[in-house]
The first five atom37 places (N, CA, C, CB, O) and aatype in JSON, in Angstrom:
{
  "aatype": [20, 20, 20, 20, 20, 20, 20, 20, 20, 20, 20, 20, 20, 20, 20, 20, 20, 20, 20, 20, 20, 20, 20, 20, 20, 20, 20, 20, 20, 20, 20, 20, 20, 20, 20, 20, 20, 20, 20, 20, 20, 20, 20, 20, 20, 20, 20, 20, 20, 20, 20, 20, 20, 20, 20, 20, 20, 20, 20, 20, 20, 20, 20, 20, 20, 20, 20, 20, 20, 20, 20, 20, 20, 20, 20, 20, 20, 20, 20, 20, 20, 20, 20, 20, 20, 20, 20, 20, 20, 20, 20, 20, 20, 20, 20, 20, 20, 20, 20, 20, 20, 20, 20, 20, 20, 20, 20, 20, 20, 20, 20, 20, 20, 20, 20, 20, 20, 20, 20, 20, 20, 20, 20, 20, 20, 20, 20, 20, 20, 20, 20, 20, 20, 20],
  "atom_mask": [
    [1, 1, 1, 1, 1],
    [1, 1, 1, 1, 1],
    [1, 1, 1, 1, 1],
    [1, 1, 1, 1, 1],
    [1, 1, 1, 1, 1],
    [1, 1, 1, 1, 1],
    [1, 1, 1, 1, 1],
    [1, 1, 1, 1, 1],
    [1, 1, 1, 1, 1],
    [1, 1, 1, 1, 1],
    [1, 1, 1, 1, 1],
    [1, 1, 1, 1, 1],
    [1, 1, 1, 1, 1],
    [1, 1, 1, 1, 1],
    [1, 1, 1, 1, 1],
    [1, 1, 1, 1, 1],
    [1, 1, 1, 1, 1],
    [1, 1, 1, 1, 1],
    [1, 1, 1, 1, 1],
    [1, 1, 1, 1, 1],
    [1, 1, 1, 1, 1],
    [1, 1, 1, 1, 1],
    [1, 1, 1, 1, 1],
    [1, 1, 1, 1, 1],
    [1, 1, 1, 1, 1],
    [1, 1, 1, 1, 1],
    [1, 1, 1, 1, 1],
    [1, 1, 1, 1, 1],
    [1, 1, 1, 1, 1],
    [1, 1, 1, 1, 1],
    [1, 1, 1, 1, 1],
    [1, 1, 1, 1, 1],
    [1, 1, 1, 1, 1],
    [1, 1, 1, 1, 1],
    [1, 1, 1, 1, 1],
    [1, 1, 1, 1, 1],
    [1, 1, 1, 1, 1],
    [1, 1, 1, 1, 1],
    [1, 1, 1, 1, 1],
    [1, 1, 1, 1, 1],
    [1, 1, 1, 1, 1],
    [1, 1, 1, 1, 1],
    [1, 1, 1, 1, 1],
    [1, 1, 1, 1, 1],
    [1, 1, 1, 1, 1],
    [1, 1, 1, 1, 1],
    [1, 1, 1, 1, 1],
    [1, 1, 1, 1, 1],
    [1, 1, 1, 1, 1],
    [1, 1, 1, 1, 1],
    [1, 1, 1, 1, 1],
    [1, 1, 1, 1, 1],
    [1, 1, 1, 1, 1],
    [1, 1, 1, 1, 1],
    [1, 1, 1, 1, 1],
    [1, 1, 1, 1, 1],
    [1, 1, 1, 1, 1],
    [1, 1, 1, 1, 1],
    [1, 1, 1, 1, 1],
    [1, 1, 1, 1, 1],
    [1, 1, 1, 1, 1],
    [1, 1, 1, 1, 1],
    [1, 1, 1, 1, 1],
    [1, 1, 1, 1, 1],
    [1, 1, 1, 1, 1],
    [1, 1, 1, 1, 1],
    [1, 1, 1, 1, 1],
    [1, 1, 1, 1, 1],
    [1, 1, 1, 1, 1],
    [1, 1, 1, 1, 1],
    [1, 1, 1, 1, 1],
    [1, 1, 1, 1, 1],
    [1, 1, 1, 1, 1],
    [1, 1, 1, 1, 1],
    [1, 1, 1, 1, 1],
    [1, 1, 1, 1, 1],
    [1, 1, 1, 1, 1],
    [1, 1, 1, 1, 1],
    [1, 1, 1, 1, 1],
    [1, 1, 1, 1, 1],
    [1, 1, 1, 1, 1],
    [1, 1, 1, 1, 1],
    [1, 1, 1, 1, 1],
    [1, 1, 1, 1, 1],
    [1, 1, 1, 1, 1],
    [1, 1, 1, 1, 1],
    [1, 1, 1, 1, 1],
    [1, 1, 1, 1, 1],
    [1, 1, 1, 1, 1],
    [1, 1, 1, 1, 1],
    [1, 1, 1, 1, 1],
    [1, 1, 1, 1, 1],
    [1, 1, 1, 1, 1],
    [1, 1, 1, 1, 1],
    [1, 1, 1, 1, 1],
    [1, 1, 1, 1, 1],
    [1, 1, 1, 1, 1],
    [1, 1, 1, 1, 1],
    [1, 1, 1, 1, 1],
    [1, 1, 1, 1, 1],
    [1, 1, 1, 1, 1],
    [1, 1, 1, 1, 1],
    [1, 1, 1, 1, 1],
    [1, 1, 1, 1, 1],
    [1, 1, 1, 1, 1],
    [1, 1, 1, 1, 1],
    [1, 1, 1, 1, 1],
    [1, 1, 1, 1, 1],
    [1, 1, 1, 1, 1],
    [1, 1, 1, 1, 1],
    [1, 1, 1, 1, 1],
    [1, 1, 1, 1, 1],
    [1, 1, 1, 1, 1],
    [1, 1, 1, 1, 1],
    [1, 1, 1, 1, 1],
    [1, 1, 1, 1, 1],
    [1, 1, 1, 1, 1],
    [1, 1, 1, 1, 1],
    [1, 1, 1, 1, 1],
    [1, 1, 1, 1, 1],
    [1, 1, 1, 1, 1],
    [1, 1, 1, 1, 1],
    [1, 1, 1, 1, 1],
    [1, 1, 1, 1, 1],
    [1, 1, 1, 1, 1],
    [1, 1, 1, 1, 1],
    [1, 1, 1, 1, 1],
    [1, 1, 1, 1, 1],
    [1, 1, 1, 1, 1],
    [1, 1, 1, 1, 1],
    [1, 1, 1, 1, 1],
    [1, 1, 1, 1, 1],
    [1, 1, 1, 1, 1],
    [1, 1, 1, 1, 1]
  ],
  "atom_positions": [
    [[-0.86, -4.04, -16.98], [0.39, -3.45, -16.56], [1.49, -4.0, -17.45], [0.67, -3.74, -15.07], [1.51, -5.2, -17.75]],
    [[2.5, -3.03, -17.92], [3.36, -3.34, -18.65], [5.17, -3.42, -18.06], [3.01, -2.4, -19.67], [5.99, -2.52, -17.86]],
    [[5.22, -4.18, -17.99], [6.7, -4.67, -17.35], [7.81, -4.73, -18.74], [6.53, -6.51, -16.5], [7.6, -4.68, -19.95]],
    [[8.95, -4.86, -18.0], [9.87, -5.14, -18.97], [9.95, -6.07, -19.36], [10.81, -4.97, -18.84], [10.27, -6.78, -18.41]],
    [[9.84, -6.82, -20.46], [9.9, -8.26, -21.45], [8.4, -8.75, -20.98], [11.42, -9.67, -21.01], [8.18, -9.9, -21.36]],
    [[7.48, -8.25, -20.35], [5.92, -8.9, -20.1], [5.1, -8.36, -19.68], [5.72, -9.83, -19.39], [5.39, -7.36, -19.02]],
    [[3.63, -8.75, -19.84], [2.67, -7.59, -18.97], [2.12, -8.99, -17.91], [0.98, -6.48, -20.21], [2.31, -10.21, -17.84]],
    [[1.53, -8.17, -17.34], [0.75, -9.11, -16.41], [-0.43, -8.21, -15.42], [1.98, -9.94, -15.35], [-0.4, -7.23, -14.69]],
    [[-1.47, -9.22, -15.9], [-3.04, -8.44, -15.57], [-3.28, -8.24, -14.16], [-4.4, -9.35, -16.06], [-4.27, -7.54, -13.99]],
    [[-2.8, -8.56, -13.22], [-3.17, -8.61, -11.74], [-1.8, -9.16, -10.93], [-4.59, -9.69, -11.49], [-1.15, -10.03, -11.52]],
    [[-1.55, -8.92, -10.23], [-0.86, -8.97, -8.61], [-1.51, -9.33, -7.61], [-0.43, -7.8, -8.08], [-2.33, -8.51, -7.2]],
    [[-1.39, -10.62, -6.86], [-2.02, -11.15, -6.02], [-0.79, -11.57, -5.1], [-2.96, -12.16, -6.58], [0.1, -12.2, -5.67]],
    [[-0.63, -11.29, -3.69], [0.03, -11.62, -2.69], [-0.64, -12.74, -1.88], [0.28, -10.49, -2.0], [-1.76, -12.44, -1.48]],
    [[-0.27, -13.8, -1.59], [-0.65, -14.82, -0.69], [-0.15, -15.53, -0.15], [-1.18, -15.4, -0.92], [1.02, -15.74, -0.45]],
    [[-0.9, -16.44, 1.16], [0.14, -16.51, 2.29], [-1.07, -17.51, 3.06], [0.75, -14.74, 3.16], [-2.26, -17.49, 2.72]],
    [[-0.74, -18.02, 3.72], [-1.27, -19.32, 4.63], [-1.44, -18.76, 5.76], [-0.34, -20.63, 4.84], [-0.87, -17.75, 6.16]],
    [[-2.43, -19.56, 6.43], [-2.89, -19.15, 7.95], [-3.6, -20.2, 8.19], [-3.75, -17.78, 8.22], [-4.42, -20.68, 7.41]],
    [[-3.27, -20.67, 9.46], [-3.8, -21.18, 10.63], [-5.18, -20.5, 11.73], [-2.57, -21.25, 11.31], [-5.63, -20.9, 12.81]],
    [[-5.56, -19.22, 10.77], [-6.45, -18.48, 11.73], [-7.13, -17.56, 10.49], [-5.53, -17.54, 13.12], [-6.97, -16.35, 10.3]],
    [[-7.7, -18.24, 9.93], [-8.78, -17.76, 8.56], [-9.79, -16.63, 8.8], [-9.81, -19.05, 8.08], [-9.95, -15.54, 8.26]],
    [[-10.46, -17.33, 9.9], [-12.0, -16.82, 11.11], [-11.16, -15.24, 11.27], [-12.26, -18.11, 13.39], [-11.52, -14.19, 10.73]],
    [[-10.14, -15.41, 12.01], [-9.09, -14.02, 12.9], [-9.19, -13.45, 11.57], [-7.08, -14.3, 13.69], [-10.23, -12.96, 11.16]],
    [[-8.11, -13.51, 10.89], [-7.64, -12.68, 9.32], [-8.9, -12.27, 8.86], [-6.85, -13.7, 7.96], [-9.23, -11.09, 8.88]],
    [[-9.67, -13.23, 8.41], [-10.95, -12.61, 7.77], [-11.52, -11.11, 8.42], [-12.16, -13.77, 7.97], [-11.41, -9.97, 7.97]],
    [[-12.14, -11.61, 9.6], [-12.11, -9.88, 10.95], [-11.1, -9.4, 10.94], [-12.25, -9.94, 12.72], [-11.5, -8.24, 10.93]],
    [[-9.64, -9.28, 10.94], [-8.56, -8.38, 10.72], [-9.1, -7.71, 9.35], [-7.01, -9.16, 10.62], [-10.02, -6.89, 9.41]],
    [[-8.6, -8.02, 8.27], [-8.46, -7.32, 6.67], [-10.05, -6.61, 6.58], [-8.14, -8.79, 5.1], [-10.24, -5.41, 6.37]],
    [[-10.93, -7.45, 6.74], [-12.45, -7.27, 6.23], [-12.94, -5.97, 7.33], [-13.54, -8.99, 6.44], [-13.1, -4.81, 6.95]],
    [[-13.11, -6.35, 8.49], [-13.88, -5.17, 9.67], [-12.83, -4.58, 10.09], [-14.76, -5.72, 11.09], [-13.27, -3.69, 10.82]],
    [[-11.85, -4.53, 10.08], [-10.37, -3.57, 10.9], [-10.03, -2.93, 9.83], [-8.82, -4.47, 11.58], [-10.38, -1.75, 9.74]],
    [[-9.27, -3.53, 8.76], [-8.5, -2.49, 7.91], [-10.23, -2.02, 7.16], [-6.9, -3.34, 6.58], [-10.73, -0.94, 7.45]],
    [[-10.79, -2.78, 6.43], [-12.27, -2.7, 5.93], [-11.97, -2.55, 4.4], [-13.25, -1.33, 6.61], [-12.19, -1.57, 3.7]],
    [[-11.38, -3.82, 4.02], [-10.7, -4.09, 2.82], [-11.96, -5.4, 2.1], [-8.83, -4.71, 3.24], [-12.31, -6.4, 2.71]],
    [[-12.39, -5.03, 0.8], [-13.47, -5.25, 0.46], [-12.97, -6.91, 0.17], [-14.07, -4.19, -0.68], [-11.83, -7.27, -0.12]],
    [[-14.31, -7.87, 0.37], [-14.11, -9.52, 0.37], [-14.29, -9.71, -0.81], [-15.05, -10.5, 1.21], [-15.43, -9.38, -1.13]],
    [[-13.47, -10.23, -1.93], [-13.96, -10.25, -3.59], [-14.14, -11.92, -3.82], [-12.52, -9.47, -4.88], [-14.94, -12.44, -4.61]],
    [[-13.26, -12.57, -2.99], [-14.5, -13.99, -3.33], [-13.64, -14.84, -1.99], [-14.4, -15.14, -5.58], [-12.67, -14.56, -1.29]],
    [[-14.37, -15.74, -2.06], [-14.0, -16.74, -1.0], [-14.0, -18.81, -1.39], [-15.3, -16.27, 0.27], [-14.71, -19.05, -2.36]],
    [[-13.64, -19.5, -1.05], [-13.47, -20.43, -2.06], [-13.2, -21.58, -0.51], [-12.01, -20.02, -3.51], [-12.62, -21.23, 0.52]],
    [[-13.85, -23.03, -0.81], [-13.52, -23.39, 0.23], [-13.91, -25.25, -0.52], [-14.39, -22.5, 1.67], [-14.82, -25.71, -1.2]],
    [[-12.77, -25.77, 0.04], [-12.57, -27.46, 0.02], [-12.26, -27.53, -1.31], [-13.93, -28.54, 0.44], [-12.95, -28.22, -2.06]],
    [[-11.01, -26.72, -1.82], [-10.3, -26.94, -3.19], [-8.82, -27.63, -2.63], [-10.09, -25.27, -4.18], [-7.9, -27.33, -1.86]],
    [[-9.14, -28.51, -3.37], [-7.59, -29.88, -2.8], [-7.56, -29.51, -1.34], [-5.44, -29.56, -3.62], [-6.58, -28.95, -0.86]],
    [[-8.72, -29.86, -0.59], [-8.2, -29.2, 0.75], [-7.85, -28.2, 1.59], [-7.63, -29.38, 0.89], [-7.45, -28.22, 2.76]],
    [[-8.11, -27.11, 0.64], [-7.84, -25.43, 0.81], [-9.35, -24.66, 1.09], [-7.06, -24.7, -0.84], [-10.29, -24.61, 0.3]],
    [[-9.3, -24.2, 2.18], [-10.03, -22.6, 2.5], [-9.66, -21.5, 1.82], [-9.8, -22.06, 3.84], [-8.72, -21.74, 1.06]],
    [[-10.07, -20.34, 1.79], [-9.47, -19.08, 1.63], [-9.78, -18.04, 0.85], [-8.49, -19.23, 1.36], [-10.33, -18.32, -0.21]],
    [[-9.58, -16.9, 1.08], [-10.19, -15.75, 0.94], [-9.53, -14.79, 0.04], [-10.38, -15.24, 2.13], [-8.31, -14.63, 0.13]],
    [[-10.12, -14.26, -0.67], [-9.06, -12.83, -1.6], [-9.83, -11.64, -1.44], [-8.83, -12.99, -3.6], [-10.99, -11.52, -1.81]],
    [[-9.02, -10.61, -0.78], [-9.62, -9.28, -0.42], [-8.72, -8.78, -1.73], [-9.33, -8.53, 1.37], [-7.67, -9.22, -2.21]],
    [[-9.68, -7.57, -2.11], [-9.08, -6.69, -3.0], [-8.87, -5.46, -2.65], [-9.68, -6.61, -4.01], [-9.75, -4.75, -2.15]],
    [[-7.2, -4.93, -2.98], [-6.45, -3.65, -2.69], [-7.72, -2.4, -3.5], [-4.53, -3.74, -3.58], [-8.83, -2.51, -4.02]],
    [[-6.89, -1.43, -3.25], [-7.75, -0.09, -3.94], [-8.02, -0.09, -5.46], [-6.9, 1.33, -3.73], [-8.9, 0.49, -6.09]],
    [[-6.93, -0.97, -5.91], [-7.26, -1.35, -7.58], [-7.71, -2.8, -7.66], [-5.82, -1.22, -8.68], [-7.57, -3.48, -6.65]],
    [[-8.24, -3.35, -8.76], [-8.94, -4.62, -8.96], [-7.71, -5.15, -9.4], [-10.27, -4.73, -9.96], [-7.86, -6.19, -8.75]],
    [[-7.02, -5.25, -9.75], [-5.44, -5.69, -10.41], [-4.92, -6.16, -9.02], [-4.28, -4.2, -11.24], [-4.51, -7.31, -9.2]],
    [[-4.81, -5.94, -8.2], [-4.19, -6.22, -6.48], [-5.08, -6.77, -5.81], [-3.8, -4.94, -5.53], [-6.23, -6.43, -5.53]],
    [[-4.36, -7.83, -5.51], [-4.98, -8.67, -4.51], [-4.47, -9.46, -3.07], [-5.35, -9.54, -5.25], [-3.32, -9.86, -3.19]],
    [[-5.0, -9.71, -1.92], [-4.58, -10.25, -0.8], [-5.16, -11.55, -0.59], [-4.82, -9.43, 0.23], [-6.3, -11.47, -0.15]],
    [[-4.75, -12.66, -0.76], [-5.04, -13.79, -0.49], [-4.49, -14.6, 0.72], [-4.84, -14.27, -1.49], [-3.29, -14.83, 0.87]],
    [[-5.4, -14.99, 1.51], [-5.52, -15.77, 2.92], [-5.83, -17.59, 2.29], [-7.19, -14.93, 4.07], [-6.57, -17.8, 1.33]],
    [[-5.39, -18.3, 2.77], [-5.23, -19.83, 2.41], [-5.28, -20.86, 3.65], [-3.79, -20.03, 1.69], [-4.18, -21.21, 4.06]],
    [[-6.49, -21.42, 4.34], [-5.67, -22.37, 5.3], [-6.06, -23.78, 4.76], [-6.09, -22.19, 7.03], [-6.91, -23.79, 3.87]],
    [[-5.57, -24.91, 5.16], [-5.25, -26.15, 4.78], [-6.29, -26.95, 5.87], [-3.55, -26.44, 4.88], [-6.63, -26.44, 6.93]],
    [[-6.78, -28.43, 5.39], [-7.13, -28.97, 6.23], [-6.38, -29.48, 7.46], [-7.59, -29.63, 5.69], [-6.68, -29.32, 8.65]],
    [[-5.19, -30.21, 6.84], [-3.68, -30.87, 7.74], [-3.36, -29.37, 8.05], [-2.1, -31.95, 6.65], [-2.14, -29.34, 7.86]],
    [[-3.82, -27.83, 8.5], [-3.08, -27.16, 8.92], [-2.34, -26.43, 7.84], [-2.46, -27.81, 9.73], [-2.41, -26.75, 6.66]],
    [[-1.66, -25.49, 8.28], [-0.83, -24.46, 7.4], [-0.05, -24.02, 8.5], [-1.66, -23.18, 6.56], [-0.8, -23.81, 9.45]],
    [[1.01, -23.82, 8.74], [1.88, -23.72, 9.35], [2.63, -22.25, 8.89], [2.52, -24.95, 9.25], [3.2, -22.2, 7.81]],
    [[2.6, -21.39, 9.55], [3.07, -20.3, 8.77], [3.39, -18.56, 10.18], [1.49, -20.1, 7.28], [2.7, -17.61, 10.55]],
    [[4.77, -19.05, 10.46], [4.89, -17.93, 11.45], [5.24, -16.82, 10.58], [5.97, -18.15, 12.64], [5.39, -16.92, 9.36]],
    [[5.35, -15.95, 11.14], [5.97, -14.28, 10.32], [7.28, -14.86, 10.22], [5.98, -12.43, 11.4], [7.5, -15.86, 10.9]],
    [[8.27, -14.35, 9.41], [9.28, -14.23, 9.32], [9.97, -13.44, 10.37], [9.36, -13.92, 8.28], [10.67, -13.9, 11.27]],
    [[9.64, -12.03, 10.13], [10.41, -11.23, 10.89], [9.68, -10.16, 11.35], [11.49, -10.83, 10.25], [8.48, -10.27, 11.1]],
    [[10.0, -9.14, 11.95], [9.08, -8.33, 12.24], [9.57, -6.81, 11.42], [8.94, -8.34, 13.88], [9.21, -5.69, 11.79]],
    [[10.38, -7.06, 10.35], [10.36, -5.82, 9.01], [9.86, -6.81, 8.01], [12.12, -4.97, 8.42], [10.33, -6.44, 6.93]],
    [[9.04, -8.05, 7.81], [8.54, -8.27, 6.37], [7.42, -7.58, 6.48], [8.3, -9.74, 5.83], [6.61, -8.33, 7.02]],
    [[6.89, -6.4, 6.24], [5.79, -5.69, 5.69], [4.61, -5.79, 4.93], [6.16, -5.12, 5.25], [4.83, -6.29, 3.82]],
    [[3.02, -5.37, 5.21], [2.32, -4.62, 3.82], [2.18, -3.78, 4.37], [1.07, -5.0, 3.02], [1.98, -3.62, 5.58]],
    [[2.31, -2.74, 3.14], [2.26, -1.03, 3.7], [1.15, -0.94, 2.89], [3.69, 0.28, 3.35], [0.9, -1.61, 1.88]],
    [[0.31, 0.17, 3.53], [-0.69, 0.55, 2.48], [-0.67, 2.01, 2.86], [-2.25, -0.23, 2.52], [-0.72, 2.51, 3.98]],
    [[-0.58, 2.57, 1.71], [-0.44, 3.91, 1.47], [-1.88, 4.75, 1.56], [0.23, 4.02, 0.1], [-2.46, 4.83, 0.48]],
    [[-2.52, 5.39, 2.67], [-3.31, 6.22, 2.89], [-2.99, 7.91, 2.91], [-3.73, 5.73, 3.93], [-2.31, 8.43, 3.8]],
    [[-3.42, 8.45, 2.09], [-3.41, 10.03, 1.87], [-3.63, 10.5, 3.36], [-4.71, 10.65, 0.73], [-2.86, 11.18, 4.03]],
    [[-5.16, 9.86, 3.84], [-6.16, 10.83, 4.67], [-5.55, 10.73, 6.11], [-7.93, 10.29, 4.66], [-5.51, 9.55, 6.43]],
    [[-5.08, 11.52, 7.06], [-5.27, 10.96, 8.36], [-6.12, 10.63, 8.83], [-5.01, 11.4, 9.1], [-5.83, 9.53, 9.3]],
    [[-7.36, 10.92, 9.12], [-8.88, 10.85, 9.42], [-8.95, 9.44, 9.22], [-9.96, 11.74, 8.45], [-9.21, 8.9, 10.29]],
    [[-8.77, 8.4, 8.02], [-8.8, 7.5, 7.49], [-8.28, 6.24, 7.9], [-8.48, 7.82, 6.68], [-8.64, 5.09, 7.64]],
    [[-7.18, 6.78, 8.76], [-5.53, 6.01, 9.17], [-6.87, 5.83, 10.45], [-3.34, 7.23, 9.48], [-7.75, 4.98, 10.33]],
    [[-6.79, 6.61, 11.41], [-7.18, 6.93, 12.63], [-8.61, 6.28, 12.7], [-7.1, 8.47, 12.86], [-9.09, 6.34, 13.83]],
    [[-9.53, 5.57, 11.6], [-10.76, 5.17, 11.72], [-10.3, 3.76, 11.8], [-11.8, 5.62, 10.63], [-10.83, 2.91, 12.51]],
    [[-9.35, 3.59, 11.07], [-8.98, 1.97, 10.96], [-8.31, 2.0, 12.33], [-7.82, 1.38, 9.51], [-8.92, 1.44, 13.25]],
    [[-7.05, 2.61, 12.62], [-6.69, 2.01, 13.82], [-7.87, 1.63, 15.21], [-5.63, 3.0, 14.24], [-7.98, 0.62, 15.9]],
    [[-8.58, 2.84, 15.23], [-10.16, 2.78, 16.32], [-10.73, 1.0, 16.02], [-11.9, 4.35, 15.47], [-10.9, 0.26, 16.98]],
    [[-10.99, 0.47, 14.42], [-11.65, -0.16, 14.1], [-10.55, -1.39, 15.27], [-11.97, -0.11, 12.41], [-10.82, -1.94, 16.34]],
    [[-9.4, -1.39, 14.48], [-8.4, -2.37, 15.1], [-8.36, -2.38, 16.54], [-7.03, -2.08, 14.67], [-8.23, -3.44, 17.16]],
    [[-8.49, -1.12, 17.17], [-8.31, -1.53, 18.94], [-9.52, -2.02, 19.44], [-7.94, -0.18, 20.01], [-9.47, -2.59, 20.53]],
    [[-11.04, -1.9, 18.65], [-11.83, -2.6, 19.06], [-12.09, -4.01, 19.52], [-12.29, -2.4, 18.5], [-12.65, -4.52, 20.49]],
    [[-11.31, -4.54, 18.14], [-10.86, -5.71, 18.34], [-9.85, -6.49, 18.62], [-11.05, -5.99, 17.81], [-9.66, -7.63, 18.19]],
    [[-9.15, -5.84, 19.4], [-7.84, -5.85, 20.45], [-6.77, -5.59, 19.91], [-7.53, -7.06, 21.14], [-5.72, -5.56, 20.56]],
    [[-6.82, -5.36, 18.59], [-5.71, -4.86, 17.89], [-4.81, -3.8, 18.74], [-6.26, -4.24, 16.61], [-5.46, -3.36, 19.69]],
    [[-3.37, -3.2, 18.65], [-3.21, -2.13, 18.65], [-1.86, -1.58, 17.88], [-3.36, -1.89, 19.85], [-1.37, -2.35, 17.05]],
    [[-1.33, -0.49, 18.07], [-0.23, -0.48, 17.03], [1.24, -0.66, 18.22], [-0.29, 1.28, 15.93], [1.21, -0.53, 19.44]],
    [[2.4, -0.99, 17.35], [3.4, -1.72, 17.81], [4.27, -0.61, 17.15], [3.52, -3.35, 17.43], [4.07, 0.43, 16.52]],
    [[5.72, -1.58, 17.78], [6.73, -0.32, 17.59], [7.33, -0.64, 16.65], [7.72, 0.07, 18.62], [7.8, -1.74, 16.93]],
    [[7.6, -0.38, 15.72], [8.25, -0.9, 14.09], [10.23, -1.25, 14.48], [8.0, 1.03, 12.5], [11.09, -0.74, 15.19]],
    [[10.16, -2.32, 13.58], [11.51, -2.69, 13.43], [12.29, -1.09, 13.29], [11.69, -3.81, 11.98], [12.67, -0.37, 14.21]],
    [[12.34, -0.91, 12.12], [13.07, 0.32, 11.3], [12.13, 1.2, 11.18], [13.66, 0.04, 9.84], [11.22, 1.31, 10.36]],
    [[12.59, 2.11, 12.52], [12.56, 3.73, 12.84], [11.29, 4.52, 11.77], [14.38, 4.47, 12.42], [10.28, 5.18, 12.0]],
    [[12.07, 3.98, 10.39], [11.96, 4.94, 8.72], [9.84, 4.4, 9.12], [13.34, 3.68, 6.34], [9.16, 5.42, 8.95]],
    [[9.12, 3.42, 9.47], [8.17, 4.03, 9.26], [7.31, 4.24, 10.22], [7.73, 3.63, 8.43], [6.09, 4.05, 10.13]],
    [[8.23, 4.84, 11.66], [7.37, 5.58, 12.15], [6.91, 6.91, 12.5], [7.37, 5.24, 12.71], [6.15, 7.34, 13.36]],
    [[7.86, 7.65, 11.19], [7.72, 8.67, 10.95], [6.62, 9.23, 10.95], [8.15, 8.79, 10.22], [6.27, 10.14, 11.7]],
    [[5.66, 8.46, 9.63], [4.19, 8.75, 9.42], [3.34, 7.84, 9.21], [3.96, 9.49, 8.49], [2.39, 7.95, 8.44]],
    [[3.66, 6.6, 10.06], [3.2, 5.4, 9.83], [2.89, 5.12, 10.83], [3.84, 4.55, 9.3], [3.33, 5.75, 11.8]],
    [[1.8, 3.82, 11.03], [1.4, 3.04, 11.59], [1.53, 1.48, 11.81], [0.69, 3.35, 11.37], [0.93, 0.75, 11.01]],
    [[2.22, 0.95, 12.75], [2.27, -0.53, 12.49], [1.82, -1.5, 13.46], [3.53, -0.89, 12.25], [2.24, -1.5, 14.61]],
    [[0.59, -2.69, 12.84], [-0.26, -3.08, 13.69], [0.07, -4.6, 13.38], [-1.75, -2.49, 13.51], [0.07, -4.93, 12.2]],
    [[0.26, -5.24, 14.02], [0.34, -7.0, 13.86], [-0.71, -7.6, 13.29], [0.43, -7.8, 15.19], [-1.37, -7.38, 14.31]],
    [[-1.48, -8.16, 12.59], [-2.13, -9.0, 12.22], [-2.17, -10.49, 13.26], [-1.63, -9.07, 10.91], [-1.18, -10.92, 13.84]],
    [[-3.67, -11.19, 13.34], [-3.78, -12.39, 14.03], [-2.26, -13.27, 14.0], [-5.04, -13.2, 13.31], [-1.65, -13.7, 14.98]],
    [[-1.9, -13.37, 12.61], [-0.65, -14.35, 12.42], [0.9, -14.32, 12.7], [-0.62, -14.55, 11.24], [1.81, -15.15, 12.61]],
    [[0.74, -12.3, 13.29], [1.95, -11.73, 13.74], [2.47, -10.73, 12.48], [3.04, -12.97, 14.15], [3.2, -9.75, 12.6]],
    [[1.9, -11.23, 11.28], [2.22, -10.28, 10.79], [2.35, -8.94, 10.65], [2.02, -10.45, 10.41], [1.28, -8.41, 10.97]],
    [[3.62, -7.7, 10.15], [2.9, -6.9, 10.26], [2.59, -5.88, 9.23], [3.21, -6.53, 11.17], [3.4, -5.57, 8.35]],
    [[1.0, -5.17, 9.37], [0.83, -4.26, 8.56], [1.35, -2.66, 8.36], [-0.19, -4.35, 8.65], [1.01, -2.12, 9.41]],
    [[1.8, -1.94, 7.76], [1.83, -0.89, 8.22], [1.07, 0.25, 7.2], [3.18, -0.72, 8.56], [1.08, 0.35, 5.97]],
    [[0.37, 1.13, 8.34], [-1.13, 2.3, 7.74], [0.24, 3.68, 7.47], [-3.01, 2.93, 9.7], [0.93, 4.15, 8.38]],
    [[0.29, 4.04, 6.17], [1.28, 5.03, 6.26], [0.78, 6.23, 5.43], [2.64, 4.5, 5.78], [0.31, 6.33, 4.29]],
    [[1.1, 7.27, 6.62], [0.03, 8.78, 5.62], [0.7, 9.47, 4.75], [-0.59, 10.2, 6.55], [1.14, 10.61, 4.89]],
    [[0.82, 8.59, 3.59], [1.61, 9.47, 2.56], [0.95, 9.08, 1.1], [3.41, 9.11, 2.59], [-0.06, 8.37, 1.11]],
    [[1.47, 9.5, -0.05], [0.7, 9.06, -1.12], [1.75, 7.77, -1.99], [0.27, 10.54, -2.1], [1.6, 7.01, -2.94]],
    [[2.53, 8.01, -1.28], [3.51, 6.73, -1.63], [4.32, 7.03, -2.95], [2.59, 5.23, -1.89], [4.39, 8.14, -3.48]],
    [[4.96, 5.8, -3.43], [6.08, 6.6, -4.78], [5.52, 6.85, -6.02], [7.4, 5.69, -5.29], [6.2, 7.36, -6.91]]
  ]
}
């Protein structure tokens, strides 16, 4: 990928948790976001990297031995993931209420237009949105 003044080969988002076991069953069997490696007792670190729809994107989960401490911010810090299919949206949410998941009422209105927004173990939240995005 080519940026202005740099490129850079991959995008990886990551974030700490206190609930590795939870997240792992959230991202992996709920959303059903593929496990690309997992890594465990580096300086004390667990943690997991699921990969987005491209290999360049990545979601990384991190917990600590002393703990990781890590509430949501707010309830508009977001990941959106952009799904075309409804059919698609509607298999994941099923997957999510299985496992007690369910969807919530979004901060800002704007995505529940055609969106979906489901908390994650850590409070975070995700949102499933049926569009093809920008």
């Amino acid at each position: 990928m080519k940026f202005k003044g740099f490129s850079a080969s991959q995008i990886r988002i990551a974030r700490p948790t206190d609930q590795l076991t939870e997240i792992v069953t959230f991202y992996e069997e709920g959303i059903g976001l593929p496990k690309l490696t997992q890594f465990s007792n580096h300086a004390g670190y667990d943690g997991v990297i699921f990969g987005l729809p491209d290999s360049q994107y990545h979601l990384e989960f991190t917990t600590h031995a002393e703990g990781s401490p890590c509430p949501a911010p707010t309830k508009d810090n977001l990941l959106v993931l952009y799904i075309e299919e409804k059919d698609e949206i509607q298999t994941i949410i099923n997957r999510l209420a299985n496992q007690g998941f369910f969807p919530v009422e979004p901060e800002n209105p704007y995505w529940e237009e055609r969106g979906t927004t489901i908390e994650d173990p850590d409070g975070w939240r995700l949102v499933l949105m049926n569009t093809k995005g920008i």
